[in-house]
LOBAZA-860325 format. One record per residue (C-alpha): residue number from 0; y, x, z; residue in one letter. Coordinates in pm, 1 decimal, always signed. Layout:
residues N
kemi seq:NUM, y:Y, x:X, z:Z, type:a
...
//
This chain:
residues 353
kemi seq:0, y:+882.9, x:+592.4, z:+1413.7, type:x
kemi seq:1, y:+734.8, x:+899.9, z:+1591.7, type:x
kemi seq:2, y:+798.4, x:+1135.5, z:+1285.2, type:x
kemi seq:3, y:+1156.3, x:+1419.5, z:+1343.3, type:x
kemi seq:4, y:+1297.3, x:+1446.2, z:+1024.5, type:x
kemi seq:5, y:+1232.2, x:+1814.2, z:+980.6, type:x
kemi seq:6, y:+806.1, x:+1661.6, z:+1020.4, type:x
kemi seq:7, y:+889.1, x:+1439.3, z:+699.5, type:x
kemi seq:8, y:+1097.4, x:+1704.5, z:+492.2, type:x
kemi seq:9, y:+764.6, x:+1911.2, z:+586.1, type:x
kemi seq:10, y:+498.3, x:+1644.4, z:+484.0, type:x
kemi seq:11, y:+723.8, x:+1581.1, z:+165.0, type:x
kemi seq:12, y:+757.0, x:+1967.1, z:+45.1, type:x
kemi seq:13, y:+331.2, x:+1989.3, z:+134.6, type:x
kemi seq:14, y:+320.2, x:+1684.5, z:-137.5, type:x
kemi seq:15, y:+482.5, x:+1856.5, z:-363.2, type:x
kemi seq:16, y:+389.6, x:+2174.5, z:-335.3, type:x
kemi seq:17, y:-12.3, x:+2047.2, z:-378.3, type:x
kemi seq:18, y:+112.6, x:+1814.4, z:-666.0, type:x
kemi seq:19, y:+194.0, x:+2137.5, z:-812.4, type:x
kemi seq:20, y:-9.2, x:+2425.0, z:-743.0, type:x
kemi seq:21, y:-308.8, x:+2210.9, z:-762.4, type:x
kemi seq:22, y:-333.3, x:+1887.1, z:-894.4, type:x
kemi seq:23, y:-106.8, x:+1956.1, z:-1178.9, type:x
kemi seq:24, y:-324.9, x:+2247.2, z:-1347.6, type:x
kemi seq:25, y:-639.2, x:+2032.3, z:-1279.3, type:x
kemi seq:26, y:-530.9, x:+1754.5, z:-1509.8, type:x
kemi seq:27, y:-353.3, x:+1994.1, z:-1782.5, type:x
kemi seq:28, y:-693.0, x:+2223.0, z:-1767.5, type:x
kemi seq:29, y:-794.3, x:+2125.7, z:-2120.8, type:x
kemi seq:30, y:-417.3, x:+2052.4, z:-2282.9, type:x
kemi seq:31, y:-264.4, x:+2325.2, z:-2546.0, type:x
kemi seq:32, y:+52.1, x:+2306.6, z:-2310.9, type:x
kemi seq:33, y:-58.9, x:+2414.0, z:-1927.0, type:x
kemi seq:34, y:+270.2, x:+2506.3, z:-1825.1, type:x
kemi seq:35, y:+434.9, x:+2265.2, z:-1577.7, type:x
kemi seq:36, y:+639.3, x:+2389.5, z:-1284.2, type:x
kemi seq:37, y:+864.8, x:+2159.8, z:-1061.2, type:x
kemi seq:38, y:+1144.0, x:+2346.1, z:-1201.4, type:x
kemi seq:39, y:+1070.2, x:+2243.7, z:-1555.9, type:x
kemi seq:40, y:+1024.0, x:+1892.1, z:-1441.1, type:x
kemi seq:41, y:+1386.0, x:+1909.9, z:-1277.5, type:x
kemi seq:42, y:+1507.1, x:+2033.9, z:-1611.8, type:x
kemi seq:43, y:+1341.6, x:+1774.4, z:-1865.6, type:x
kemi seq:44, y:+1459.9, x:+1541.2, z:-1570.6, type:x
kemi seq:45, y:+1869.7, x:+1626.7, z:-1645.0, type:x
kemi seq:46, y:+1810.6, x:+1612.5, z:-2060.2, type:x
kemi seq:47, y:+1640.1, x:+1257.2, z:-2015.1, type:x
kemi seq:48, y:+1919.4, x:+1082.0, z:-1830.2, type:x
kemi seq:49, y:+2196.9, x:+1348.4, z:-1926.5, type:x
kemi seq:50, y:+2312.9, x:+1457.7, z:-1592.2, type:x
kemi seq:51, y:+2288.2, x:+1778.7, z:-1370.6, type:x
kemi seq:52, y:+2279.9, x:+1585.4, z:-1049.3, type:x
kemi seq:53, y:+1932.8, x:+1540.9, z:-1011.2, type:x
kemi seq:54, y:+1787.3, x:+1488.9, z:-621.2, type:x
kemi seq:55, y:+1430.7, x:+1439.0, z:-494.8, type:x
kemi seq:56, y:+1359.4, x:+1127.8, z:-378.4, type:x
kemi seq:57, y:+1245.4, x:+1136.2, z:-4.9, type:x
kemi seq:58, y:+932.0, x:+980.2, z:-17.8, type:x
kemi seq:59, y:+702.7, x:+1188.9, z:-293.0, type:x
kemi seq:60, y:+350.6, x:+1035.2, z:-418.1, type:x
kemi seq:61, y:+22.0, x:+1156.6, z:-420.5, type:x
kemi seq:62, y:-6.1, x:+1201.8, z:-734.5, type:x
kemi seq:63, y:+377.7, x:+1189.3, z:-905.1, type:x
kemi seq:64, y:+690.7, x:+1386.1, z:-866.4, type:x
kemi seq:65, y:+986.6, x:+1175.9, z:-837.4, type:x
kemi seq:66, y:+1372.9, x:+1236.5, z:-877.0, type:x
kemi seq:67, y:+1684.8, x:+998.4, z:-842.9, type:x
kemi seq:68, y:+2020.3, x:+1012.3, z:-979.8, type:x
kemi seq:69, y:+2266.7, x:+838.5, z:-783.4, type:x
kemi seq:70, y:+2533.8, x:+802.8, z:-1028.7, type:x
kemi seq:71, y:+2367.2, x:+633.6, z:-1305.1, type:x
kemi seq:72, y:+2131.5, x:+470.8, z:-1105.1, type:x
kemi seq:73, y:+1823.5, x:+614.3, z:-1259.6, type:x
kemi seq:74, y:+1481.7, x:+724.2, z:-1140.2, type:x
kemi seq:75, y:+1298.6, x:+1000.6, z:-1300.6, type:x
kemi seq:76, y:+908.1, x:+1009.3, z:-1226.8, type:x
kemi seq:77, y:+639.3, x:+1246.8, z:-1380.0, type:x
kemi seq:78, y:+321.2, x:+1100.2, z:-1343.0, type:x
kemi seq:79, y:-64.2, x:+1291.0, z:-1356.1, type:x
kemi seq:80, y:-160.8, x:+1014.3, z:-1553.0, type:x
kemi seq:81, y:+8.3, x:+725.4, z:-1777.6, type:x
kemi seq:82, y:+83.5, x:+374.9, z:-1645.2, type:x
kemi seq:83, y:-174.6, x:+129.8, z:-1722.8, type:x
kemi seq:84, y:+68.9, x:-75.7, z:-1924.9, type:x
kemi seq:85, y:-173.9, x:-426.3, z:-1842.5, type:x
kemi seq:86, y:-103.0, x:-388.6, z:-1501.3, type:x
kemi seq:87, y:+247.9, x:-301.8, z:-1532.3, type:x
kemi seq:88, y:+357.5, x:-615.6, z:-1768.5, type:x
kemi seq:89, y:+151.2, x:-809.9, z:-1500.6, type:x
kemi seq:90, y:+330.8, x:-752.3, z:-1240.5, type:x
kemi seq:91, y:+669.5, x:-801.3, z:-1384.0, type:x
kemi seq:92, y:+580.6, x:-1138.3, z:-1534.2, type:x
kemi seq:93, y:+467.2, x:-1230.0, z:-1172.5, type:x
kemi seq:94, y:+758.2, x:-1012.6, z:-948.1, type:x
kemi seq:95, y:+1004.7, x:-996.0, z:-1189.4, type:x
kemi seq:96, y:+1272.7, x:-768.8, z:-1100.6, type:x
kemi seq:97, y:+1114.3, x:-683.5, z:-778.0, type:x
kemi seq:98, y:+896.3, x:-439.9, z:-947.4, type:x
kemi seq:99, y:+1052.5, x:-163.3, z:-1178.4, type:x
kemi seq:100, y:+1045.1, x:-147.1, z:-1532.5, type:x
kemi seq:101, y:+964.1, x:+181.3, z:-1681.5, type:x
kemi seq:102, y:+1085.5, x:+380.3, z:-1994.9, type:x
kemi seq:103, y:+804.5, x:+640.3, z:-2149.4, type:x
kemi seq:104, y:+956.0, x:+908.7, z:-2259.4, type:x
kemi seq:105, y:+741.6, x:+1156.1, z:-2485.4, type:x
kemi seq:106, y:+726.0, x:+1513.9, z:-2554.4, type:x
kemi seq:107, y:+641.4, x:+1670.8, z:-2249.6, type:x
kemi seq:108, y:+325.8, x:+1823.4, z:-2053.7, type:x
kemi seq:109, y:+241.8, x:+1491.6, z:-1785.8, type:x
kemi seq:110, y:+366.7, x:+1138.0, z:-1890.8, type:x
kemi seq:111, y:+732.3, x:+1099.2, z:-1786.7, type:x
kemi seq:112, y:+882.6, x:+778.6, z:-1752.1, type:x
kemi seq:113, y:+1261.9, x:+654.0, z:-1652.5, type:x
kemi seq:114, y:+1366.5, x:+317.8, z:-1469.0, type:x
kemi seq:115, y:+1676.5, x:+209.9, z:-1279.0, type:x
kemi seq:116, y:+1682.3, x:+188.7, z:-899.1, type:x
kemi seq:117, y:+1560.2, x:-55.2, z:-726.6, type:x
kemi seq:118, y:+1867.6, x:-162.3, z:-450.8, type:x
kemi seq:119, y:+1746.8, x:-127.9, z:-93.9, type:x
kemi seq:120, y:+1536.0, x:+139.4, z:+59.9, type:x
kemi seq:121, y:+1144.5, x:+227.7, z:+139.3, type:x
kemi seq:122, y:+1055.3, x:+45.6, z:+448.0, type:x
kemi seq:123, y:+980.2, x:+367.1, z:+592.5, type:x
kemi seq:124, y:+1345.3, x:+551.4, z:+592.8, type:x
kemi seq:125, y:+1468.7, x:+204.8, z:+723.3, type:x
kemi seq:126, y:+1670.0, x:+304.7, z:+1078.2, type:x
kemi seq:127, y:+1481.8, x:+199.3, z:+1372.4, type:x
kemi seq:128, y:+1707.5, x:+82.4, z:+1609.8, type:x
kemi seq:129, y:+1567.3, x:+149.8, z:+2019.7, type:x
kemi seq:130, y:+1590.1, x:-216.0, z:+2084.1, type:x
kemi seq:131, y:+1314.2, x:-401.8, z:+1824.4, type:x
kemi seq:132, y:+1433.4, x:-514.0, z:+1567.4, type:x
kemi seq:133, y:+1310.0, x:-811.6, z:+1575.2, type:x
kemi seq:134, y:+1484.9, x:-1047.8, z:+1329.4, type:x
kemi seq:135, y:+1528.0, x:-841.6, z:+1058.9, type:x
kemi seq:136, y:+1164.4, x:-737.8, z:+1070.0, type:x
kemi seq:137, y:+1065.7, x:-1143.7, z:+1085.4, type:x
kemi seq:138, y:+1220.1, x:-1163.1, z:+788.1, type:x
kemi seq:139, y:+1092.2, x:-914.3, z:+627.1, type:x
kemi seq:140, y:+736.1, x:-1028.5, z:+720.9, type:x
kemi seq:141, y:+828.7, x:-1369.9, z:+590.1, type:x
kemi seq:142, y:+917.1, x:-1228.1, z:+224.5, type:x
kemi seq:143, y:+615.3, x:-1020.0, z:+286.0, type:x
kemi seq:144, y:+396.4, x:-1327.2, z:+299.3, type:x
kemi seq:145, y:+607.7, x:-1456.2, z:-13.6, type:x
kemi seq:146, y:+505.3, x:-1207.8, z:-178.8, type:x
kemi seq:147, y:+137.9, x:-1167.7, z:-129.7, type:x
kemi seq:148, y:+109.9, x:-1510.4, z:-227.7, type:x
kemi seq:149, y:+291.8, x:-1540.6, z:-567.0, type:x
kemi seq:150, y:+33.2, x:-1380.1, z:-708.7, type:x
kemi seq:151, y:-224.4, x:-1672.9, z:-657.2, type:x
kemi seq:152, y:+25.4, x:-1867.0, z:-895.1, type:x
kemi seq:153, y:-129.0, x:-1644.2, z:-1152.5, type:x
kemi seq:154, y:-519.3, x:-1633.5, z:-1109.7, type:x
kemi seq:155, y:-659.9, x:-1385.8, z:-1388.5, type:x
kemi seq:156, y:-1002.4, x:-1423.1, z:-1488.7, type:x
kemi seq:157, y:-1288.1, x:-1294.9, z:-1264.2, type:x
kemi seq:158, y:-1414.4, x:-1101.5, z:-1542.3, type:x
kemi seq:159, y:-1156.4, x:-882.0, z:-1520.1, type:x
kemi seq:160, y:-1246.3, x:-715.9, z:-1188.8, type:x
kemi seq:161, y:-1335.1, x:-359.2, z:-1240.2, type:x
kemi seq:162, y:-1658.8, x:-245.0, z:-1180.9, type:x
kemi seq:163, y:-1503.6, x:-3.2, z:-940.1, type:x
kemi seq:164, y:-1302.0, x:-255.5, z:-749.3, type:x
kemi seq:165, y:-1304.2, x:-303.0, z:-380.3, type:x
kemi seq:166, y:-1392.8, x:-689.0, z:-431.6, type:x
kemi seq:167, y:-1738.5, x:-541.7, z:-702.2, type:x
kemi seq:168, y:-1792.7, x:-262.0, z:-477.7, type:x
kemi seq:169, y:-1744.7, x:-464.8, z:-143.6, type:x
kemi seq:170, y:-2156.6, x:-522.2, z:-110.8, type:x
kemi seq:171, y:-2203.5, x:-154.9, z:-176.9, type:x
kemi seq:172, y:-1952.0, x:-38.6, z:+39.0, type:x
kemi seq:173, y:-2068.6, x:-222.8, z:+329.3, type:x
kemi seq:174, y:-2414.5, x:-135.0, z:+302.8, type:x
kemi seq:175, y:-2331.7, x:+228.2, z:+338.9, type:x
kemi seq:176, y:-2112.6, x:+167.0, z:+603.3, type:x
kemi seq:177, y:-2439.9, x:-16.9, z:+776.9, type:x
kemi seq:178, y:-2666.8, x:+286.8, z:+689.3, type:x
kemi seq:179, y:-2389.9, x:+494.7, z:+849.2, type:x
kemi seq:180, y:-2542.6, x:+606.5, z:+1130.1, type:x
kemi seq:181, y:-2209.0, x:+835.6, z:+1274.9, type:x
kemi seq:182, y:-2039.5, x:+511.7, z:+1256.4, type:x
kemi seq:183, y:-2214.2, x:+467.0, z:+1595.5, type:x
kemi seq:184, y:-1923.2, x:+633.7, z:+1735.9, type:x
kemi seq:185, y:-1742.1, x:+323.7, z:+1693.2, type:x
kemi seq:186, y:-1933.8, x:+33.5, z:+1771.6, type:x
kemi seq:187, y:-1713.3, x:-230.7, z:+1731.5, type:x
kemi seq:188, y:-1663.1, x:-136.3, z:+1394.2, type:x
kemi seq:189, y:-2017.3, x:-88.1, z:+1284.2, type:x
kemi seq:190, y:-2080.9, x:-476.1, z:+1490.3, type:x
kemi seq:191, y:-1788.1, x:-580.8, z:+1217.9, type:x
kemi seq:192, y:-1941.2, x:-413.4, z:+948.4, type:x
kemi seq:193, y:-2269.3, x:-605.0, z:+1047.7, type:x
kemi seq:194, y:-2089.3, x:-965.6, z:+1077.9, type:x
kemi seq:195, y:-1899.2, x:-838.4, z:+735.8, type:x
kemi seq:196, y:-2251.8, x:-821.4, z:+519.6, type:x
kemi seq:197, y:-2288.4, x:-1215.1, z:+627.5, type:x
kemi seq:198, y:-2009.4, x:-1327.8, z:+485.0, type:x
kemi seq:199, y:-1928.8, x:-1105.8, z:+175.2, type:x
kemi seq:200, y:-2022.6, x:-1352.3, z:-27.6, type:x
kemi seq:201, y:-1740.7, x:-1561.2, z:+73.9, type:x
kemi seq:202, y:-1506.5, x:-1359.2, z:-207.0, type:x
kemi seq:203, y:-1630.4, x:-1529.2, z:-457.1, type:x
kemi seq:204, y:-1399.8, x:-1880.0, z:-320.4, type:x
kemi seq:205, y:-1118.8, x:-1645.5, z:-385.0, type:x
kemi seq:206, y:-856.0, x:-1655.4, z:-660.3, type:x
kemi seq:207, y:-895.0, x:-1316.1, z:-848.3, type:x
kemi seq:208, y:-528.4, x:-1157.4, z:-775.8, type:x
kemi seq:209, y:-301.5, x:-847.5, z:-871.5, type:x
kemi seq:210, y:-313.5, x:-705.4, z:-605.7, type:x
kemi seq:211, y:-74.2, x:-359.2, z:-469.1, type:x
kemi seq:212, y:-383.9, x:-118.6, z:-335.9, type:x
kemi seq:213, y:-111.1, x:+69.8, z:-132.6, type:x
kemi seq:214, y:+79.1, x:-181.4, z:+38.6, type:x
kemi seq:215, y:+252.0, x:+32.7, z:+298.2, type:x
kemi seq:216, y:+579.9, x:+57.3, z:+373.7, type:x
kemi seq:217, y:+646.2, x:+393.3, z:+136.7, type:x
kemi seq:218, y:+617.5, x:+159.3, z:-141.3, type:x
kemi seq:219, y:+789.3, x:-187.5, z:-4.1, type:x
kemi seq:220, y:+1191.2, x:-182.0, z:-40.4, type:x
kemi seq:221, y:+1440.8, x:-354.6, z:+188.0, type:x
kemi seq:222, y:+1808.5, x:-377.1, z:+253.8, type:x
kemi seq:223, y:+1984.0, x:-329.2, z:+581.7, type:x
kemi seq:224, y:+1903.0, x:-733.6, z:+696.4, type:x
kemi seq:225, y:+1528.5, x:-744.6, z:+618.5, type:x
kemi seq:226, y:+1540.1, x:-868.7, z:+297.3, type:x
kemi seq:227, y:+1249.3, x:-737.7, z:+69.9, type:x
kemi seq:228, y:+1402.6, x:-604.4, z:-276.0, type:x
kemi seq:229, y:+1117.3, x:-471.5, z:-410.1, type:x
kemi seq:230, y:+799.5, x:-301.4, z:-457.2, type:x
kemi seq:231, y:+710.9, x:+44.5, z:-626.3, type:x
kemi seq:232, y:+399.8, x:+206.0, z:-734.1, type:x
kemi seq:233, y:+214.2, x:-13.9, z:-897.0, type:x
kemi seq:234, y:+50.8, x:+164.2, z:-1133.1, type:x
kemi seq:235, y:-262.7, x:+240.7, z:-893.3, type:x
kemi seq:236, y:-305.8, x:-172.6, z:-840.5, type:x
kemi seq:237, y:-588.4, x:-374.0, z:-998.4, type:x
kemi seq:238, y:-765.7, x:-756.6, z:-997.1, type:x
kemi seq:239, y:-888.1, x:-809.2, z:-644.1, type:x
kemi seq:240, y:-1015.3, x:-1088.4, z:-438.9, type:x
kemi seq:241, y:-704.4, x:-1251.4, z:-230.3, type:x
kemi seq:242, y:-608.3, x:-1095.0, z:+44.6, type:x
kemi seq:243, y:-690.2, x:-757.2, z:-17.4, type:x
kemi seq:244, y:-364.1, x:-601.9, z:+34.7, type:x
kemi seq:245, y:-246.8, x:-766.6, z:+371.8, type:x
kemi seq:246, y:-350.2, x:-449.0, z:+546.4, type:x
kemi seq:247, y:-47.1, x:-314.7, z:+490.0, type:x
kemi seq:248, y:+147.9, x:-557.1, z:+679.0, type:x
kemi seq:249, y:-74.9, x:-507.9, z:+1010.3, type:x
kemi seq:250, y:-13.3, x:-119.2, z:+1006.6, type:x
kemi seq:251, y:+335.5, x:-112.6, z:+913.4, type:x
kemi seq:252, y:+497.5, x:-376.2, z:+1065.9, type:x
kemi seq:253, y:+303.6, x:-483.8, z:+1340.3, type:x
kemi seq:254, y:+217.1, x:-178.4, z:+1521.9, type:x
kemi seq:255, y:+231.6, x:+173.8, z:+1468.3, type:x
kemi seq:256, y:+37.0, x:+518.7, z:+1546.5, type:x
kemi seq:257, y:+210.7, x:+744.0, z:+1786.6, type:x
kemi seq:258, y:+72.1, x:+1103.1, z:+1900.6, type:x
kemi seq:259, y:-274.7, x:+990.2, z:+1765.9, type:x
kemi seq:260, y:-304.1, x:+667.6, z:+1912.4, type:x
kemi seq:261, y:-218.7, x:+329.9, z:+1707.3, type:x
kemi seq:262, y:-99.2, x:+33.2, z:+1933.3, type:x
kemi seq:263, y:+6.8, x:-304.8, z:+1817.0, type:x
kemi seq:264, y:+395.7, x:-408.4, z:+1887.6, type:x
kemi seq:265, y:+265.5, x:-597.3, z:+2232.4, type:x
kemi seq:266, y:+618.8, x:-584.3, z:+2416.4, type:x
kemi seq:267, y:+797.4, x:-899.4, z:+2476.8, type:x
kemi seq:268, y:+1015.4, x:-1029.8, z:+2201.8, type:x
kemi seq:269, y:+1343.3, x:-1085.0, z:+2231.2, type:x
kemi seq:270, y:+1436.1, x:-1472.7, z:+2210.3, type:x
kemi seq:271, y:+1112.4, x:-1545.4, z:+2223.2, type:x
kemi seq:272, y:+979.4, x:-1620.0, z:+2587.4, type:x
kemi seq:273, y:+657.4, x:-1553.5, z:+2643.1, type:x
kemi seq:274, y:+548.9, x:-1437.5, z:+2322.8, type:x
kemi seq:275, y:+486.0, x:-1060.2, z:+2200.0, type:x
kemi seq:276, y:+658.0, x:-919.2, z:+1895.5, type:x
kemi seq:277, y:+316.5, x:-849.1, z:+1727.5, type:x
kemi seq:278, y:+263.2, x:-1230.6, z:+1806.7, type:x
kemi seq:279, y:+578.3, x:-1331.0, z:+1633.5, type:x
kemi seq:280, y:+546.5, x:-1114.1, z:+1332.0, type:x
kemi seq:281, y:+187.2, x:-1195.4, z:+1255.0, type:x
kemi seq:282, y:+281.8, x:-1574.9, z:+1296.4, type:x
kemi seq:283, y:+531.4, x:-1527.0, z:+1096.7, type:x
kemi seq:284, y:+386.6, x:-1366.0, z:+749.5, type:x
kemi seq:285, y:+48.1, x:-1611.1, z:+772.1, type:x
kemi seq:286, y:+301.9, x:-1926.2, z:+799.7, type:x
kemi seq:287, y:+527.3, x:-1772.8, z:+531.8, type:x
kemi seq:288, y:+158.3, x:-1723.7, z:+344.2, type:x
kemi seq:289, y:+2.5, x:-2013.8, z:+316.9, type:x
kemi seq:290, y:+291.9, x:-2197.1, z:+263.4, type:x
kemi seq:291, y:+398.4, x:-2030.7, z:-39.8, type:x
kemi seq:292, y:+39.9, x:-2019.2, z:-181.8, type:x
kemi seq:293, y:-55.6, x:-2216.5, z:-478.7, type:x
kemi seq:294, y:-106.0, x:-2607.6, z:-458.1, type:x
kemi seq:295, y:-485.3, x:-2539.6, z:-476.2, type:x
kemi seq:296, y:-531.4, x:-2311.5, z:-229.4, type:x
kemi seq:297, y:-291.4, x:-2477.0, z:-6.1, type:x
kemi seq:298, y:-527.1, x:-2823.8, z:-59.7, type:x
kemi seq:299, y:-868.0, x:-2585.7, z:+69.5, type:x
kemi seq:300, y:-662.1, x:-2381.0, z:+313.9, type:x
kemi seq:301, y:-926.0, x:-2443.0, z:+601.4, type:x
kemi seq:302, y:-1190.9, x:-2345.3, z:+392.4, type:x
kemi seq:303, y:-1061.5, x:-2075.8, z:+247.6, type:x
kemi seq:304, y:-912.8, x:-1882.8, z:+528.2, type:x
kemi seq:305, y:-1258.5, x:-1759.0, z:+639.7, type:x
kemi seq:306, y:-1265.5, x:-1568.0, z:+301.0, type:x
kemi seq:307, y:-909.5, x:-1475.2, z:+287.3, type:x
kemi seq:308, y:-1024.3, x:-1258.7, z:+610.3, type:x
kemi seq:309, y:-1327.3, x:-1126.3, z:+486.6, type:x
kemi seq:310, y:-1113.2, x:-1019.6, z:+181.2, type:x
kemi seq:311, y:-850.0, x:-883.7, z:+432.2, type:x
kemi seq:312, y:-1153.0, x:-713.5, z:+620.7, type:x
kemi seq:313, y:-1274.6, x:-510.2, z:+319.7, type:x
kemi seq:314, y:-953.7, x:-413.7, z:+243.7, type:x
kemi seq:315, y:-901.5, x:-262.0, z:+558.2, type:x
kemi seq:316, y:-1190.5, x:-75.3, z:+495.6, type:x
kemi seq:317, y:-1137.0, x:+98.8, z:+162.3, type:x
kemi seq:318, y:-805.3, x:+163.9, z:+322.8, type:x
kemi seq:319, y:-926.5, x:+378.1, z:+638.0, type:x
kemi seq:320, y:-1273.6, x:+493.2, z:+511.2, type:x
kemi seq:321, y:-1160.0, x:+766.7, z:+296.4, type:x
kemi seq:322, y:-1264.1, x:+1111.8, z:+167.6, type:x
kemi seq:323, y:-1626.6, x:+1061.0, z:+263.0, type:x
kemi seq:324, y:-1623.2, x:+878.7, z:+579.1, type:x
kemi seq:325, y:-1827.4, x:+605.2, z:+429.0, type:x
kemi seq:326, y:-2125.6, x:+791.5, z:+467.1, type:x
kemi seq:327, y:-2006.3, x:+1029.3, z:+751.8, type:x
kemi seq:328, y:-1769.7, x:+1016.9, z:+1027.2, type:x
kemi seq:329, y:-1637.1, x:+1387.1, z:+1125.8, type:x
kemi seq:330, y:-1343.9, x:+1352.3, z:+1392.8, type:x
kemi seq:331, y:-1348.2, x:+1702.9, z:+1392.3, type:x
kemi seq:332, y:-1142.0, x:+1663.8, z:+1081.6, type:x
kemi seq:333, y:-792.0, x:+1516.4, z:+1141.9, type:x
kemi seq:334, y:-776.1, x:+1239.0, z:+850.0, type:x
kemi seq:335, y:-1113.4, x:+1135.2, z:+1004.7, type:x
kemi seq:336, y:-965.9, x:+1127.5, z:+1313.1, type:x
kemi seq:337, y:-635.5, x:+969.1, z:+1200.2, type:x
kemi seq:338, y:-792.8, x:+696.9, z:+1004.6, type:x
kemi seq:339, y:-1072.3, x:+578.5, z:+1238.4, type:x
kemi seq:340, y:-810.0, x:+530.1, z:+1508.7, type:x
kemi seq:341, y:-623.5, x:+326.8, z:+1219.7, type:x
kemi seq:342, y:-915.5, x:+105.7, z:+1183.2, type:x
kemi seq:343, y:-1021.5, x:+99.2, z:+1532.3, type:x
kemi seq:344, y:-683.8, x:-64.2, z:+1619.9, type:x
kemi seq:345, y:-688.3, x:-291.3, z:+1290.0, type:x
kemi seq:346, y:-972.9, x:-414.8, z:+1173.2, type:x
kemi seq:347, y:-1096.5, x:-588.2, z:+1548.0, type:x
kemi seq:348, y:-763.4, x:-779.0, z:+1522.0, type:x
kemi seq:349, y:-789.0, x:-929.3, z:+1148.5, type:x
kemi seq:350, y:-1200.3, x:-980.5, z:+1150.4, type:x
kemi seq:351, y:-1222.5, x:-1367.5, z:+1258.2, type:x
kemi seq:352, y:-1570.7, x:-1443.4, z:+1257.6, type:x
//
């Protein structure tokens, strides 16, 4: 919504391109074999799954270069680093075939795996119809909130948090927000941030969870009636508190940032009078949530749901603070711009003091 397609095909080639030109040669700076163009990616890509009809796949990572094959169903992905196998088996004894299972295939520059497609389509090339969508989006909220909480049917041990994790790093990472004194630019956020060091504590009543670090709609699959099918990229997910990842469901599906400014979905919904279609989604996935949750936390739901938004909180932090905003704000500098209007218009709405 709000992005031509000749914007994404733009955005997409400026991925690639710095995937490249840049990151590519950083991580293959001390291996005997530096070579590594996209063109020799494309043509390991045909001897791997034996076809010539190789395409990119429209929605590029960060830090991978991805290509599909239609015909035999096959995704080819070359990766800056290897898949942290742990995580991977994790999350397929917890999603199943929901999340895709990968084939390592050796003998090449950067760690190239295979897997078959996933049926539906990112969440982000779904067509957006002018009249809201509003059913098929419910219901893809609702599997949303299925989702999120299958994985407290599976607790891991808190030992297992990184030391680098957003729920180990949470104390640190608010107390340099609070000693951020350019934060002042946003004072609702900083008041937040303030409440926020009060109740940290509070994560430690949470399950310890898998949990999807980039929970956006680039990575979250659906078919043509809503229906989640999947979820991709989980390579870059780790052991957090619960609750961590529900960001994702607040900026992609119940609002969205247009010419700079993000707004929630506060229009009337359709069918339902009275009621917004931010209202009905958000209902929606916390219903669907805590309903699908594990017996125990469904028994200490009204103590737990304090936490569960403190856990949501932080992770709406590490997901707008980025690339040195924790310590200084520069709106000078679009993705400082970009991402405190994200957090402006997200965190004041899941904070619950």
């Amino acid at each position: 919504m709000g992005v031509t397609t000749e914007e994404w095909q733009q955005q997409e080639r400026e991925i690639i391109d710095e995937f490249f030109k840049v990151k590519v040669p950083e991580v293959l700076k001390e291996s005997a074999d530096t070579t590594c163009t996209e063109g020799s990616c494309i043509e390991r890509g045909k001897q791997v799954i034996q076809a010539d009809d190789l395409e990119l796949v429209r929605n590029q990572g960060c830090n991978s270069f991805t290509l599909v094959c239609h015909r035999k169903s096959k995704i080819i992905q070359f990766r800056l680093r290897p898949f942290d196998t742990t995580i991977a088996d994790l999350a397929h004894q917890i999603y199943g075939t929901k999340v895709p299972r990968t084939d390592f295939h050796g003998g090449f520059p950067l760690p190239l795996y295979s897997s078959d497609i996933i049926p539906g389509k990112v969440h982000v090339l779904q067509p957006f119809p002018e009249e809201f969508p509003i059913e098929r989006q419910k219901k893809t909220v609702i599997d949303l909130g299925q989702f999120v909480a299958k994985a407290t049917h599976f607790p891991q041990p808190k030992a297992s948090y990184r030391a680098d994790s957003w729920t180990m790093k949470s104390k640190e990472t608010l107390d340099r927000l609070h000693r951020n004194s350019s934060l002042q630019a946003a004072p609702e956020i900083a008041e937040i941030v303030t409440r926020l060091l009060e109740k940290v504590h509070l994560l430690d009543l949470l399950p310890a969870v898998l949990t999807h670090h980039d929970f956006s709609e680039v990575n979250i699959l659906v078919n043509d009636t809503g229906d989640v099918t999947g979820v991709i990229d989980f390579d870059g997910a780790g052991i957090e508190a619960f609750g961590m990842c529900i960001w994702g469901v607040y900026e992609c599906f119940l609002g969205s940032m247009n010419d700079g400014k993000w707004s929630f979905h506060d229009q009337a919904a359709a069918g339902y009078p009275g009621q917004t279609v931010r209202g009905v989604l958000e209902t929606a996935f916390w219903d669907s949530l805590w309903s699908s949750v594990s017996q125990e936390l469904k028994e200490k739901r009204e103590e737990l749901e304090a936490a569960v938004r403190v856990a949501l909180s932080i992770g709406t932090i590490n997901r707008y603070f980025i690339r040195g905003m924790m310590d200084k704000i520069d709106e000078s500098i679009k993705v400082h711009r970009l991402s405190l209007e994200y957090a402006r218009g997200i965190l004041p709405a899941v904070w619950k003091d």
